[in-house]
Steps between C-alpha positions, in 0.01 A plus 500: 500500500420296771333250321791440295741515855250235637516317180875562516490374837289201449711368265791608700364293757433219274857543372609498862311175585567343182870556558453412842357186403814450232753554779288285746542210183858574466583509872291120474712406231841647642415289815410212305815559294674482812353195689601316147811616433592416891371172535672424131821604676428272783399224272870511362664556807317158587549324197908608543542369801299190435758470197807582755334251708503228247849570367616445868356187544631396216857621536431321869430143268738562285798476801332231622502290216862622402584356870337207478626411130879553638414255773379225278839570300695481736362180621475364138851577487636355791218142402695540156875467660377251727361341236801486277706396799298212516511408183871488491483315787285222316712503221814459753261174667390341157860486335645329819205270519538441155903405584384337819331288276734411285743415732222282668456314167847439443585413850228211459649395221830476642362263796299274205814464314690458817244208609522350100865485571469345795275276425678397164844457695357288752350257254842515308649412822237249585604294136829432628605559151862559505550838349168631602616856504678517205219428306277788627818702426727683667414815368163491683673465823679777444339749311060392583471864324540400154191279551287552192148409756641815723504834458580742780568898476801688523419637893385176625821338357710800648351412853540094498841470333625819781 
């Protein structure tokens, strides 16, 4: 019986140190496990707040941008009313100048018809032809308007005959 109790133990003990060695490999593993499982945990936690990180920034950029596009509106805005207040302005300039202008023209020829009537009385006056005046008319004396060579506006007539 001892033989078989020592061969009992033997492989008792083998048992023992095999199992020992089992548990020694699991308790490596468990470790291992471990180590992994932490340092995948940390690897999120890392990779989250590089994310939260990013986001931020972003957000961050994103007021910016939203600040600086309400500036340039606001500017292009106010360059737009400016703008059209100019404009209106111009268009206020260029329809006087374009009155000034024609008030210029007919003013000019007022004086040339004024100098051709002169200049045509005097030389009637200068024939000593009896009647001189009555043959240039007496309705050009009194009414030079009806002139077929002149041709005056409304306004311009308004402001010589007042």
């Amino acid at each position: 019986m001892m033989a078989s109790s020592s061969g009992a133990s033997s492989g008792s003990a083998a048992m023992l140190r095999n199992s020992s060695s089992e548990e020694d490999l699991q308790q490596v593993m468990d470790t291992r496990k471990r180590k992994r499982m932490l340092s995948n945990r940390e690897s999120a936690r890392r990779s989250r707040m590089k994310k939260q990180k990013h986001l931020d920034d972003l957000m961050g950029q994103l007021g910016q941008l939203s600040k600086e596009n309400n500036e340039i509106l606001t500017r292009m805005n106010a360059t737009s009313q400016l703008y059209m207040k100019i404009e209106a302005e111009n268009s206020i300039l260029r329809a006087q100048m374009d009155e000034l202008s024609h008030r210029l023209s007919s003013l000019t020829e007022i004086i040339e018809h004024v100098n051709f009537s002169s200049s045509t009385f005097e030389r009637r006056e200068d024939s000593a032809v009896p009647g001189a005046i009555g043959q240039l008319g007496d309705d050009f004396f009194m009414n030079p308007w009806n002139n077929a060579n002149f041709h005056l506006n409304q306004p311009i007539m308004d402001m010589i005959m007042y």
